[in-house]
DRENKOLGU-144374 format. One line per field, with one value per atom (N, C-alpha, C): x, y, z; residue number from 1; atom name; residue in one letter; chain. Coordinates in nm, 2 decimals, padded with zeros to 4 digits, m for minus. Atoms other than C-alpha are relative to their C-alpha. Example, Ala and Ser with C-alpha at 12.3 -4.5 7.8 and 13.67 -1.06 7.14 Angstrom:
X = (00.09; 01.23; 00.09; m00.09; 01.37; m00.08)
Y = (m00.12; m00.45; 00.12; m00.11; m00.11; 00.11)
Z = (00.00; 00.78; 00.00; 00.00; 00.71; 00.08)
k = (1; 1; 1; 2; 2; 2)
a = (N; CA; C; N; CA; C)
r = (A; A; A; S; S; S)
c = (A; A; A; A; A; A)
END
This chain:
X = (m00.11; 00.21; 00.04; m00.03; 00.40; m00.02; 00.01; 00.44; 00.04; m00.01; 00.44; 00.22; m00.11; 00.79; 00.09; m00.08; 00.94; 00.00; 00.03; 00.82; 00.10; m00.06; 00.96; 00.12; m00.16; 01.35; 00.03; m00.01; 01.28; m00.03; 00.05; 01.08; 00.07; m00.02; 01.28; 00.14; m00.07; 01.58; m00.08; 00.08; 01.33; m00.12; 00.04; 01.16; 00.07; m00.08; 01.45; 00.06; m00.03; 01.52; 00.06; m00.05; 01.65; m00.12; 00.10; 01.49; m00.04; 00.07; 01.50; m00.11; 00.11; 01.32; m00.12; 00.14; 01.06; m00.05; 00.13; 00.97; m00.03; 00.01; 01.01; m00.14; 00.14; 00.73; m00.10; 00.13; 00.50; m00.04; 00.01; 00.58; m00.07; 00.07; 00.41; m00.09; 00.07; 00.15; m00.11; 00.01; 00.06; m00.03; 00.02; 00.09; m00.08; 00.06; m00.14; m00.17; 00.14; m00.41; m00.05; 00.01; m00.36; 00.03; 00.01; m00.23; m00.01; 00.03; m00.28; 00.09; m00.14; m00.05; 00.02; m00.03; 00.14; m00.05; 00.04; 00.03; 00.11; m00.10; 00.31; 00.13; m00.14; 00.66; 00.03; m00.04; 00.81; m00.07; 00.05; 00.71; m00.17; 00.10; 00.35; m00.09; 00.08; 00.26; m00.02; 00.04; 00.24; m00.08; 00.10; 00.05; 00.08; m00.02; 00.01; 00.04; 00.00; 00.16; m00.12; 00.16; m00.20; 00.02; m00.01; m00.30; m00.06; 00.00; m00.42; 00.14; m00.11; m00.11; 00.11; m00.10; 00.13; m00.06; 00.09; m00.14; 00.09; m00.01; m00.09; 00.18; m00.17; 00.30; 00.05; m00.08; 00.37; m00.13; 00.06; 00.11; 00.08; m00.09; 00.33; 00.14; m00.12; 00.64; m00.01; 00.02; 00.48; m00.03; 00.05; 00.33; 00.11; m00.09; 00.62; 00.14; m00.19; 01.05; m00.05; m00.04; 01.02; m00.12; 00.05; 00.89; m00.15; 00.08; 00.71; m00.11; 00.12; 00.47; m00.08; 00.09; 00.33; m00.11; 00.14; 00.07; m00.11; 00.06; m00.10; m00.04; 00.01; m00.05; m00.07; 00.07; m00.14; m00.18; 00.19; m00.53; m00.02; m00.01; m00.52; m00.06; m00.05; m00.39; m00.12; 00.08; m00.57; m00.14; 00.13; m00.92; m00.06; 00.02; m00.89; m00.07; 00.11; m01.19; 00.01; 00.02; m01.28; m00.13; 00.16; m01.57; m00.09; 00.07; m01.68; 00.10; m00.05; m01.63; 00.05; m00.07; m01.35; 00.06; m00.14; m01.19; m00.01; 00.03; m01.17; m00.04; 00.03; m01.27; m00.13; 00.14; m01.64; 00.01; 00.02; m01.74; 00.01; m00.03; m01.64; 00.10; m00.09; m01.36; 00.12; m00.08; m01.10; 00.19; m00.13; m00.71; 00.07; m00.02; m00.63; m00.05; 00.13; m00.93; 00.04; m00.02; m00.79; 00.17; m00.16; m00.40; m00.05; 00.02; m00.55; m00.04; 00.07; m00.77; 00.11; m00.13; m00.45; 00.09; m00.07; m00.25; m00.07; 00.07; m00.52; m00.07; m00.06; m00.56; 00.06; m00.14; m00.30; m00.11; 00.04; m00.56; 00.01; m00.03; m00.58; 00.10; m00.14; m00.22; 00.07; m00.05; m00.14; m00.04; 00.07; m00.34; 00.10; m00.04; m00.19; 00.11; m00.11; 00.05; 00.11; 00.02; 00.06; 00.01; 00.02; 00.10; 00.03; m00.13; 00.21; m00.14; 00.09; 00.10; 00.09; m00.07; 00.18; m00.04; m00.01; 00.28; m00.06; 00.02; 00.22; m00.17; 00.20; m00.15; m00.11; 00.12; m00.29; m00.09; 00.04; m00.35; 00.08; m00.10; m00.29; m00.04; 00.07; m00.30; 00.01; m00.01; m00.37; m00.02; 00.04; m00.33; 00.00; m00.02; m00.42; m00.03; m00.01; m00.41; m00.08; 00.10; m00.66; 00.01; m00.06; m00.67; 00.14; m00.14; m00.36; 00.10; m00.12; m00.12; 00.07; m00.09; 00.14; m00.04; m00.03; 00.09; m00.01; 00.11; m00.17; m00.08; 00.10; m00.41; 00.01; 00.02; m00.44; m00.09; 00.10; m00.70; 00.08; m00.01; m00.66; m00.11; 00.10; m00.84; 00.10; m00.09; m00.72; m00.10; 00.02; m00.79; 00.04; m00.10; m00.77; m00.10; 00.11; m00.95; m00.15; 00.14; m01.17; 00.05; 00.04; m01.24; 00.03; m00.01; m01.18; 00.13; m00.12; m00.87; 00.13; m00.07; m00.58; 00.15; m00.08; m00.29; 00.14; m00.14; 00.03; 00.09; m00.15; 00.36; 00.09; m00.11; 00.66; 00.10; m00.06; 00.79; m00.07; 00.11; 00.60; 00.04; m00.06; 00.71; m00.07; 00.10; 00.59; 00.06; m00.06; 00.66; m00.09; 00.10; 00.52; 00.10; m00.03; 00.55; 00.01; 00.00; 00.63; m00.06; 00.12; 00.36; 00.07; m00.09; 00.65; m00.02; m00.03; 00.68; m00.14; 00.13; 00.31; m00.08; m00.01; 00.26; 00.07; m00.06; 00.54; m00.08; 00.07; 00.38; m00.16; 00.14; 00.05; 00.00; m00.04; 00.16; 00.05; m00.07; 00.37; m00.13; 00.10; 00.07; m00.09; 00.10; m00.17; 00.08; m00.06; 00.09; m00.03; m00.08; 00.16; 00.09; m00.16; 00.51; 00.07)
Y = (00.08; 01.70; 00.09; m00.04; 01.81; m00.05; 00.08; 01.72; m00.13; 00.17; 01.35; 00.01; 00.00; 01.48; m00.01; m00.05; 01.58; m00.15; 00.10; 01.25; m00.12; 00.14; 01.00; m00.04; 00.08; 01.03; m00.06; 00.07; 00.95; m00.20; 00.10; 00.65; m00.11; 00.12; 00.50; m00.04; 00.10; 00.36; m00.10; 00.12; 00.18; m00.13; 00.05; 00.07; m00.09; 00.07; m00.06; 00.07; m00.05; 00.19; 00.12; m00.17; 00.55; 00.05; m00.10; 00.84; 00.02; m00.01; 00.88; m00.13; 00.12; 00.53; 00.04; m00.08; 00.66; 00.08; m00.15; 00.96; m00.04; 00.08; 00.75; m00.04; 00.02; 00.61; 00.04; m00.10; 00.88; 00.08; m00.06; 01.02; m00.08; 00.07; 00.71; m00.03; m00.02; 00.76; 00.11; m00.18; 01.11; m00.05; 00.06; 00.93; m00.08; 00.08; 00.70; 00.05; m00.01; 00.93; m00.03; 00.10; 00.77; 00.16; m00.12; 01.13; 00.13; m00.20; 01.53; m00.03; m00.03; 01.64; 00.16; m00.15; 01.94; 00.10; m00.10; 02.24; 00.10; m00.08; 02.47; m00.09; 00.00; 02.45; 00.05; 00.00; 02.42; m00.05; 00.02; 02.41; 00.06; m00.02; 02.36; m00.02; 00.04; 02.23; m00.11; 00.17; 01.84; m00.02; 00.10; 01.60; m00.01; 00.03; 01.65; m00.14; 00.13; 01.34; 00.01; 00.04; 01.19; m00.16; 00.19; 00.82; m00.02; 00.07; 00.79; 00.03; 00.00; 00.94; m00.10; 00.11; 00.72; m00.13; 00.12; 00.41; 00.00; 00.00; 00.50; m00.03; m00.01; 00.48; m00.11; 00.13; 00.18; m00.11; 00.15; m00.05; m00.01; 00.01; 00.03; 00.00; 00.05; m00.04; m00.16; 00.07; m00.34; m00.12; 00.05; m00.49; m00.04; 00.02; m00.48; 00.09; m00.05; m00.42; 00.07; m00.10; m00.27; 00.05; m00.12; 00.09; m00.12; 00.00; m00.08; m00.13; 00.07; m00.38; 00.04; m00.04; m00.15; 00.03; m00.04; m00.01; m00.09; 00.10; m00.32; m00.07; 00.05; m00.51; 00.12; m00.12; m00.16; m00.02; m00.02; m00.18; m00.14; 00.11; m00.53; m00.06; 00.01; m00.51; 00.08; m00.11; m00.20; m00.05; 00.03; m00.36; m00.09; 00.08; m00.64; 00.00; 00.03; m00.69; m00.10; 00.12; m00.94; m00.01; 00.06; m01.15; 00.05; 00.01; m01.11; 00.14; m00.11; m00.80; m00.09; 00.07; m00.92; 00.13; m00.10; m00.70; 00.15; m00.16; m00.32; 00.01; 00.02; m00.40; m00.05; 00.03; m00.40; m00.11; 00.06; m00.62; 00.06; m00.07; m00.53; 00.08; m00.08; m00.33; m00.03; 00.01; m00.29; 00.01; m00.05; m00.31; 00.09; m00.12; 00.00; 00.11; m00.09; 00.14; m00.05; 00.13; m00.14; 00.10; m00.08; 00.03; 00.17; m00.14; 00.41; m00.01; 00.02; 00.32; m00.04; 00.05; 00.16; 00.11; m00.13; 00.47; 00.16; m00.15; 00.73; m00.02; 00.02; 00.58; m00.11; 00.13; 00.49; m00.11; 00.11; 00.29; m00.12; 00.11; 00.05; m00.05; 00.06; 00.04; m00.05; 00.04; m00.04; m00.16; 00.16; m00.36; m00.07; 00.08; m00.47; m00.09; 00.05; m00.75; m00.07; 00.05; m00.87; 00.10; 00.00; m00.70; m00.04; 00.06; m00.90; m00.06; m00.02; m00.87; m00.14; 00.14; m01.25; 00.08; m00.03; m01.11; m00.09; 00.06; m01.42; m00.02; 00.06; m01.51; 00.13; m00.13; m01.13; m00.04; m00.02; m01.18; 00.10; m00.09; m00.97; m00.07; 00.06; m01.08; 00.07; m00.11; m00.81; m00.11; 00.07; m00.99; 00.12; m00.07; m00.85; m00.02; 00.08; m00.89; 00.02; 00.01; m01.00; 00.00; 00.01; m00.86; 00.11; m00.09; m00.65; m00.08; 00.06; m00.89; m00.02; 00.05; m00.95; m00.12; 00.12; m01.28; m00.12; 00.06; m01.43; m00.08; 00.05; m01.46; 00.07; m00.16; m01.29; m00.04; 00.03; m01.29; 00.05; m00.07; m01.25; 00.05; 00.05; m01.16; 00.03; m00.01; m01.17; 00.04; m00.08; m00.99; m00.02; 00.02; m01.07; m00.03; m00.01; m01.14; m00.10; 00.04; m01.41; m00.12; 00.08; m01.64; m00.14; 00.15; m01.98; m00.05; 00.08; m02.21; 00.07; m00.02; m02.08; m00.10; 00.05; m02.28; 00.03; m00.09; m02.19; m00.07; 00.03; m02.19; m00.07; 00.06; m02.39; 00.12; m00.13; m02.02; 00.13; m00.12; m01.78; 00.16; m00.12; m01.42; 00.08; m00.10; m01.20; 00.15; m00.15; m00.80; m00.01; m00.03; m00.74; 00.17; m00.09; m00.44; m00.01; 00.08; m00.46; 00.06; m00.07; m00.35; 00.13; m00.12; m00.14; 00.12; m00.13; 00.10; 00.04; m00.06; 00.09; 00.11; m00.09; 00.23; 00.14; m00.17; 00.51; 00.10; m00.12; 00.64; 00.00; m00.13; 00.68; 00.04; m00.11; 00.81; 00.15; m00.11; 01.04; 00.11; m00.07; 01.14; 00.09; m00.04; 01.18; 00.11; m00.08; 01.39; 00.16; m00.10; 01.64; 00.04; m00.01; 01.59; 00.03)
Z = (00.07; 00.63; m00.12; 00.09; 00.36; m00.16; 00.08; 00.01; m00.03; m00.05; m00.12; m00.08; 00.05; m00.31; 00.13; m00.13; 00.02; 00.13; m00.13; 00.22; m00.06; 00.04; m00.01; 00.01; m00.03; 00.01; 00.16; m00.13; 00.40; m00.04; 00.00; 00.28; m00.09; 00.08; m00.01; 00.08; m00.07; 00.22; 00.06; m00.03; 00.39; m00.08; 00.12; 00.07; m00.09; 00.09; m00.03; m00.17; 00.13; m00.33; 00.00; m00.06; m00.39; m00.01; 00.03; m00.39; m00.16; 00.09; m00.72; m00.11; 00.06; m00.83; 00.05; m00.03; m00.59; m00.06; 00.04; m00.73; m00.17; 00.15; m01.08; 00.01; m00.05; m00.93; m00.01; 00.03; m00.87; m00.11; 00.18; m01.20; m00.06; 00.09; m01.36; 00.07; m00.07; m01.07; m00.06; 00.06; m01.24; m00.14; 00.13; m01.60; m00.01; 00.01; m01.51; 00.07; m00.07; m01.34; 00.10; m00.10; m01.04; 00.16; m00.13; m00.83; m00.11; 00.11; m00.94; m00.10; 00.14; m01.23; 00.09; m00.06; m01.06; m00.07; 00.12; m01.17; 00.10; m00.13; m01.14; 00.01; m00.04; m01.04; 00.12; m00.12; m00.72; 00.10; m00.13; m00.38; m00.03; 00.03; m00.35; m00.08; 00.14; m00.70; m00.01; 00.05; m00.66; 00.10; m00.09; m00.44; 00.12; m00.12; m00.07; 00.02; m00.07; 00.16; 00.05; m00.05; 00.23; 00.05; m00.05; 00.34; m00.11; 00.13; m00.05; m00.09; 00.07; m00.20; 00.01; m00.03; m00.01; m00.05; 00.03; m00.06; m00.14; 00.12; m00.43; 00.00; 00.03; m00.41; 00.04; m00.08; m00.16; m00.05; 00.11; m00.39; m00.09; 00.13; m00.66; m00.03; m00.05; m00.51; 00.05; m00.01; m00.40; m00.14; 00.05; m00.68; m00.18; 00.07; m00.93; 00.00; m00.06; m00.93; m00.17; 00.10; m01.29; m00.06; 00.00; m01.40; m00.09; 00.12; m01.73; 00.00; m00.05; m01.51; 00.08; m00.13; m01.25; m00.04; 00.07; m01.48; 00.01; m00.01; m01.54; 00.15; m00.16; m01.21; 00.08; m00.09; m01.02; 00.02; 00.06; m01.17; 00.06; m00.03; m01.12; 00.20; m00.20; m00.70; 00.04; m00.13; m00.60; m00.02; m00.01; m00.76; 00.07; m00.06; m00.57; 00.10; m00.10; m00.33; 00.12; m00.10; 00.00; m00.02; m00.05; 00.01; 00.10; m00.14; 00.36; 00.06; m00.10; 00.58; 00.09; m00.11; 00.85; 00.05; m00.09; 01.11; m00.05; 00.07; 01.00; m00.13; 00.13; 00.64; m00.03; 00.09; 00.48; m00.12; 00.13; 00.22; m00.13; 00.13; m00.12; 00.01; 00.04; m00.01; m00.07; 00.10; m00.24; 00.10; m00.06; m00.11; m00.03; m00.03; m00.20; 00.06; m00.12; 00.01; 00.14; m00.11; 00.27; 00.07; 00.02; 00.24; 00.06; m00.03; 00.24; 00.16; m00.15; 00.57; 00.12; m00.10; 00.74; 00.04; 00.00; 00.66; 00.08; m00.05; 00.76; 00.15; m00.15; 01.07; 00.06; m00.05; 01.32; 00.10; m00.07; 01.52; m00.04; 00.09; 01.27; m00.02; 00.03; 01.17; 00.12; m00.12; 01.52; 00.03; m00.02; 01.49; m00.12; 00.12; 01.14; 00.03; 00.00; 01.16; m00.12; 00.07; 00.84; m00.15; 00.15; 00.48; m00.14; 00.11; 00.19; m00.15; 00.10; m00.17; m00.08; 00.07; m00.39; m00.17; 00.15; m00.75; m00.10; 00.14; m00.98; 00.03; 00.01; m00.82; 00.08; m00.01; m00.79; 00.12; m00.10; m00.44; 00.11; m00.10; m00.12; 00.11; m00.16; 00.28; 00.10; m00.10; 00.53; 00.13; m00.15; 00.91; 00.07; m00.09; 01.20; 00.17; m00.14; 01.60; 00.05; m00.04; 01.75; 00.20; m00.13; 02.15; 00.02; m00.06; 02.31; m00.05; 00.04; 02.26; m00.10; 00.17; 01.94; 00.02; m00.01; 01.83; 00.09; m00.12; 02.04; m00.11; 00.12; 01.74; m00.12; 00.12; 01.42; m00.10; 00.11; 01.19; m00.14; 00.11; 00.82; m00.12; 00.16; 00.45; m00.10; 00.12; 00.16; m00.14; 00.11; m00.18; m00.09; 00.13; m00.51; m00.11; 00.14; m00.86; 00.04; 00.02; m00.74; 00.15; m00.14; m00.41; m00.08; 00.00; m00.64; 00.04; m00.05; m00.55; m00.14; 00.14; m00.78; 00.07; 00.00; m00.87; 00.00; m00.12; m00.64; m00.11; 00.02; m00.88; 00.11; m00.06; m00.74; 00.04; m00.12; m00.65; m00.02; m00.04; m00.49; 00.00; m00.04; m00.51; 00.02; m00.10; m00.25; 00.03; m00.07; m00.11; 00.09; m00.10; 00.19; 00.06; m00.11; 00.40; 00.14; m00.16; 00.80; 00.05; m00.05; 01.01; 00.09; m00.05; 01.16; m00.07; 00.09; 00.91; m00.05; 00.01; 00.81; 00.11; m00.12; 01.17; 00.03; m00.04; 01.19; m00.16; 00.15; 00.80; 00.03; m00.08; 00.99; 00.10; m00.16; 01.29; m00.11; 00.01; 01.08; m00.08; 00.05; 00.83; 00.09; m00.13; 01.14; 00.04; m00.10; 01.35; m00.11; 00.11; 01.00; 00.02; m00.02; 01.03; m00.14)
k = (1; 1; 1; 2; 2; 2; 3; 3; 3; 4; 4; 4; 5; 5; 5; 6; 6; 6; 7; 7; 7; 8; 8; 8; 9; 9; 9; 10; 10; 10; 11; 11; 11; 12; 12; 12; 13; 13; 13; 14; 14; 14; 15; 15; 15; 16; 16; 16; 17; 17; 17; 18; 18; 18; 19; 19; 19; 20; 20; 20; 21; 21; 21; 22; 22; 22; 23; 23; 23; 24; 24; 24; 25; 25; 25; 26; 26; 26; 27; 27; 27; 28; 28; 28; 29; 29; 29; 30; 30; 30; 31; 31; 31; 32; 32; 32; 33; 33; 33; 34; 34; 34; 35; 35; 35; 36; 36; 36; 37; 37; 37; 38; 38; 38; 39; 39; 39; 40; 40; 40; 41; 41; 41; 42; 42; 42; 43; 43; 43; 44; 44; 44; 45; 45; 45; 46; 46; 46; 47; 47; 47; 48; 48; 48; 49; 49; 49; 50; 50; 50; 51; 51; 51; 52; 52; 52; 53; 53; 53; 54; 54; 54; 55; 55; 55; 56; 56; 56; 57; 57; 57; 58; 58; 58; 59; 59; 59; 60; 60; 60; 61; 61; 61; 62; 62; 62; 63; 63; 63; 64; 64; 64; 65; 65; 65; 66; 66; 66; 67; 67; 67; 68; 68; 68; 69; 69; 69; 70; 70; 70; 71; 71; 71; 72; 72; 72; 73; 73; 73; 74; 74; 74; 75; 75; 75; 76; 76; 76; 77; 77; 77; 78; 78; 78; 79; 79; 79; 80; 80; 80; 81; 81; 81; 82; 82; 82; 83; 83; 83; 84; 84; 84; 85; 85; 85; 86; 86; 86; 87; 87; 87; 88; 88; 88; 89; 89; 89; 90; 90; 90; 91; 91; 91; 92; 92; 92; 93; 93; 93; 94; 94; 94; 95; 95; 95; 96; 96; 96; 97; 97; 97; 98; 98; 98; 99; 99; 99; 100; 100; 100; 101; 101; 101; 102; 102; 102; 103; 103; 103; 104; 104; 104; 105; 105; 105; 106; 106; 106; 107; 107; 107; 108; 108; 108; 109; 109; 109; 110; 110; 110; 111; 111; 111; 112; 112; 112; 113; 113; 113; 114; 114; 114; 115; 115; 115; 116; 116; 116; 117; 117; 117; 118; 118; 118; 119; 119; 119; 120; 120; 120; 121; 121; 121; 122; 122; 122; 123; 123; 123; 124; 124; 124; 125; 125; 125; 126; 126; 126; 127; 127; 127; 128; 128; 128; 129; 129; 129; 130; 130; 130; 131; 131; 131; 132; 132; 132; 133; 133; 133; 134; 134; 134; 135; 135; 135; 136; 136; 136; 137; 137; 137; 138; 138; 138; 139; 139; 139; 140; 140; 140; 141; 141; 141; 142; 142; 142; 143; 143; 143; 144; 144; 144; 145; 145; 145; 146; 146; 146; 147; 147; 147; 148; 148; 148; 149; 149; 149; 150; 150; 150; 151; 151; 151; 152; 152; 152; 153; 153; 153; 154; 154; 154; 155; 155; 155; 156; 156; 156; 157; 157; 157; 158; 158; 158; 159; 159; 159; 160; 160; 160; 161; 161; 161; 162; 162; 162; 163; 163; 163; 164; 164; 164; 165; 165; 165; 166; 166; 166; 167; 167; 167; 168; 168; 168; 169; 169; 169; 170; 170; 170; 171; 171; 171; 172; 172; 172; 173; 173; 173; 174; 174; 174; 175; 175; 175; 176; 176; 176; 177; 177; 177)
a = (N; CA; C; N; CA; C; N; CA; C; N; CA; C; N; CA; C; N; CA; C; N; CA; C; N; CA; C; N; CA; C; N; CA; C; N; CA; C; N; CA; C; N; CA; C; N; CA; C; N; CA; C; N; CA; C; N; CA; C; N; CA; C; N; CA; C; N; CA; C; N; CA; C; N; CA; C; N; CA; C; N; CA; C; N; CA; C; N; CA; C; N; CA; C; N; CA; C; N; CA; C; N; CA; C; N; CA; C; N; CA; C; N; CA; C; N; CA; C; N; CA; C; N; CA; C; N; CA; C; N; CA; C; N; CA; C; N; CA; C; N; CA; C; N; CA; C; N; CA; C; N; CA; C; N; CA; C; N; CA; C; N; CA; C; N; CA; C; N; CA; C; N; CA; C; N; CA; C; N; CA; C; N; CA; C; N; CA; C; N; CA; C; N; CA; C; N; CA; C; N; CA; C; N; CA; C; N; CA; C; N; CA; C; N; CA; C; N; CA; C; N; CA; C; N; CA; C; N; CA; C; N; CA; C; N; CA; C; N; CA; C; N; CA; C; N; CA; C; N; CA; C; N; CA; C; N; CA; C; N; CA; C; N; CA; C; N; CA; C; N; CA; C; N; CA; C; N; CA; C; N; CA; C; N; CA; C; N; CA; C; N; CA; C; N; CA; C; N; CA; C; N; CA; C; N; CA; C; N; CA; C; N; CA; C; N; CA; C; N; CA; C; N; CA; C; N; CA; C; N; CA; C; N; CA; C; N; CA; C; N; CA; C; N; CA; C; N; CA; C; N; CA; C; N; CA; C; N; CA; C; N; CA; C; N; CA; C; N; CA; C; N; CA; C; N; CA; C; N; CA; C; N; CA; C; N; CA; C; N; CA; C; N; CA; C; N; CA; C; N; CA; C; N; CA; C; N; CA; C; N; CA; C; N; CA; C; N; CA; C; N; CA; C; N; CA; C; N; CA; C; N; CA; C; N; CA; C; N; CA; C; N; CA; C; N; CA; C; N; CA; C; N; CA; C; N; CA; C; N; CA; C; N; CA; C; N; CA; C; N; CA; C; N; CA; C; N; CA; C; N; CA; C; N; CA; C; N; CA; C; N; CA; C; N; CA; C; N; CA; C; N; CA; C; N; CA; C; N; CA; C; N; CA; C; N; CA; C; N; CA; C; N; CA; C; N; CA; C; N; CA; C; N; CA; C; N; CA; C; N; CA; C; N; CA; C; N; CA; C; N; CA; C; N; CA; C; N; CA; C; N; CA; C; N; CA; C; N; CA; C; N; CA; C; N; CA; C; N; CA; C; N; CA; C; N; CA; C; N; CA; C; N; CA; C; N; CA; C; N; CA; C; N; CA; C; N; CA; C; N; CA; C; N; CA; C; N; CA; C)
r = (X; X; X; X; X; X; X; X; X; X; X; X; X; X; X; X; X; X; X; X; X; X; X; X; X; X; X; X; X; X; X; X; X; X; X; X; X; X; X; X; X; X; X; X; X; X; X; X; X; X; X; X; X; X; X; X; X; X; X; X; X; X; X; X; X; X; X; X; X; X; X; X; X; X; X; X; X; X; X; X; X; X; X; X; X; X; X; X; X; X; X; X; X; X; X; X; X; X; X; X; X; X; X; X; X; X; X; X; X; X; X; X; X; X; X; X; X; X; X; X; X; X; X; X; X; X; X; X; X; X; X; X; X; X; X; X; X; X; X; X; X; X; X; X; X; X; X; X; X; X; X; X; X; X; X; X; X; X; X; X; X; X; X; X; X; X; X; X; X; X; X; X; X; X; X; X; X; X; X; X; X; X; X; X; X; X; X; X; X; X; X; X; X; X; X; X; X; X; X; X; X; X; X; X; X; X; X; X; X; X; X; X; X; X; X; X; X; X; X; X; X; X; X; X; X; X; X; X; X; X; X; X; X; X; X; X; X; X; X; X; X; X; X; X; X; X; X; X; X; X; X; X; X; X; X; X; X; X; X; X; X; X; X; X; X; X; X; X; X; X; X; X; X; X; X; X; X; X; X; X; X; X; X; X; X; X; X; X; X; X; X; X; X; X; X; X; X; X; X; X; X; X; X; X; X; X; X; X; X; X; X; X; X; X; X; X; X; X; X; X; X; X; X; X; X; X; X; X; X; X; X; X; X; X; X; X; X; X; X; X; X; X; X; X; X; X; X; X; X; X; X; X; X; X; X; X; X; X; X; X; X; X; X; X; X; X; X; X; X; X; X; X; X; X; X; X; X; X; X; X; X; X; X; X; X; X; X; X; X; X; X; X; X; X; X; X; X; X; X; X; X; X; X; X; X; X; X; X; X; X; X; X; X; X; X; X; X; X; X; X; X; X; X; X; X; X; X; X; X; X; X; X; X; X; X; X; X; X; X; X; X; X; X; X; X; X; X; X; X; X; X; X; X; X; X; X; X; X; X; X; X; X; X; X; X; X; X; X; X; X; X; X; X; X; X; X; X; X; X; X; X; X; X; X; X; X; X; X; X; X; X; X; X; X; X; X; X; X; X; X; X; X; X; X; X; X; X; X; X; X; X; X; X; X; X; X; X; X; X; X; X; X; X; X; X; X; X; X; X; X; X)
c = (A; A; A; A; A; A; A; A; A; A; A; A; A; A; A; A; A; A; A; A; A; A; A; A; A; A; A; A; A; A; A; A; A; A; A; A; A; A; A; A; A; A; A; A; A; A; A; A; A; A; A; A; A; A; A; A; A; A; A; A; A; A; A; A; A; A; A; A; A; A; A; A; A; A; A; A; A; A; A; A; A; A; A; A; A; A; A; A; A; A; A; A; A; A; A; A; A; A; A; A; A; A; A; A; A; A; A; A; A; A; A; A; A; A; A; A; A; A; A; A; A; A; A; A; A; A; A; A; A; A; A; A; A; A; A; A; A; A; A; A; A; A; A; A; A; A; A; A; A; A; A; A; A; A; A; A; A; A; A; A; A; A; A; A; A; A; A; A; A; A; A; A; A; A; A; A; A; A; A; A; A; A; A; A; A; A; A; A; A; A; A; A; A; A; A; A; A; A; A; A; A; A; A; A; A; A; A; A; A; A; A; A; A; A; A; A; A; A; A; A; A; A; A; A; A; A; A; A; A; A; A; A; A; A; A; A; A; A; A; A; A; A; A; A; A; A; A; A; A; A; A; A; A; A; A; A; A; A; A; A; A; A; A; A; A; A; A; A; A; A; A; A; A; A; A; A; A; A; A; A; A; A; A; A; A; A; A; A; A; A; A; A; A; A; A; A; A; A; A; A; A; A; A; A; A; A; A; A; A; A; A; A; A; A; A; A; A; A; A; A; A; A; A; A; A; A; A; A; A; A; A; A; A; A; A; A; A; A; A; A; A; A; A; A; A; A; A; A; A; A; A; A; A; A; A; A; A; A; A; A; A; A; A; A; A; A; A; A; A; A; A; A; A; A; A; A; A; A; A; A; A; A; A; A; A; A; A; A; A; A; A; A; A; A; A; A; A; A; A; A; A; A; A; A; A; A; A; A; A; A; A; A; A; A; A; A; A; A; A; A; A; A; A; A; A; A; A; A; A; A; A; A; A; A; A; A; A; A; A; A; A; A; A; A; A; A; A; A; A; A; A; A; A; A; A; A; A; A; A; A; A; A; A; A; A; A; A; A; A; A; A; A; A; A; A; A; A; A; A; A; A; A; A; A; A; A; A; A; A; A; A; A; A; A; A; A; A; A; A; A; A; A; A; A; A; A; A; A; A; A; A; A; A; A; A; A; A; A; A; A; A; A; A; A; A; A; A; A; A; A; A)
END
C-alpha cells in the first residue's frame, strides 16, 4: 500500500468530507501521538496506509464532526473494552484493536455487518453474521466505559460506517493497492 496521505482523498467522498478535512484529521492524529510525525518532506515521509493508520483516522471521523472534540472523545472510543470475548474479539479488547483487526483482515470484514459508534453515551456496536447468509442472524458486542445501564437521551446521535466500505478498505489494504 501506499501512504495514508495518498489513500485518503479516495476515502473522504465516501466519508462524507473533503480531502482536505481528512488530512485535517490526521494532522491532529500526529498532534496527538496517535500516528508517526513525518520525518522529512515529500514522498515517503508520513505514515504508511496500514489497518492501524486508517483505524486511527475512521475513529476520528467517527467519533466527532468538529476538529476541537476528537481529542477527547478519540481516548475515550478507542479505550473502550467488551466484557466477554464474542465472535472475533477477546475479552478486554479495546475498539480500536476491534477496528484495526477488521481492517487487517478481509476475513473478518467480510463477516461485519454492523459498525456504529453512539456519541453522547461513549458506546460502540460491532454486528456480525452469523453463517453464510446476510441477515439470517447476527451477533453483536458493544464497547464502552462500563457494562452498567446508562441513561439513553431523547436523541441519540450515531456515525456508523457500512460494512461495505469497511470491506473494500481491507481488501484494498490486503491487496497493497
Amino acid at each position: 500500500m501506499g501512504s495514508l496521505t495518498s489513500l485518503l482523498p479516495s476515502l473522504a467522498p465516501r466519508l462524507g468530507l473533503t480531502p482536505a478535512a481528512l488530512y485535517e484529521r490526521q494532522r491532529l492524529l500526529v498532534r496527538l501521538k496517535l500516528l508517526q510525525k513525518p520525518i522529512g518532506r515529500g514522498r515517503g515521509s508520513g505514515a504508511d496506509a496500514s489497518a492501524e493508520t486508517v483505524a486511527w483516522v475512521l475513529l476520528a471521523v467517527l467519533v466527532a464532526d468538529n476538529l476541537s472534540d476528537i481529542g477527547g472523545r478519540l481516548k475515550i472510543f478507542a479505550n473502550g473494552k467488551i466484557g466477554a470475548a464474542r465472535g472475533p474479539f477477546k475479552k478486554g479488547c479495546t475498539l480500536i484493536d476491534a477496528l484495526r483487526a477488521i481492517l487487517d483482515r478481509p476475513e473478518i470484514a467480510s463477516k461485519i455487518s454492523v459498525f456504529i459508534v453512539n456519541r453522547q453515551i461513549n458506546t460502540a456496536l460491532i454486528g456480525w453474521m452469523v453463517g453464510e447468509t446476510p441477515n439470517i442472524e447476527n451477533e453483536y458486542v458493544s464497547f464502552g466505559e462500563s457494562n452498567e445501564p446508562k441513561q439513553f437521551p431523547d436523541v441519540l446521535v450515531r456515525a456508523s460506517i457500512t460494512s461495505d466500505l469497511l470491506r473494500e478498505i481491507a481488501n484494498k489494504l490486503h491487496d497493497g493497492e
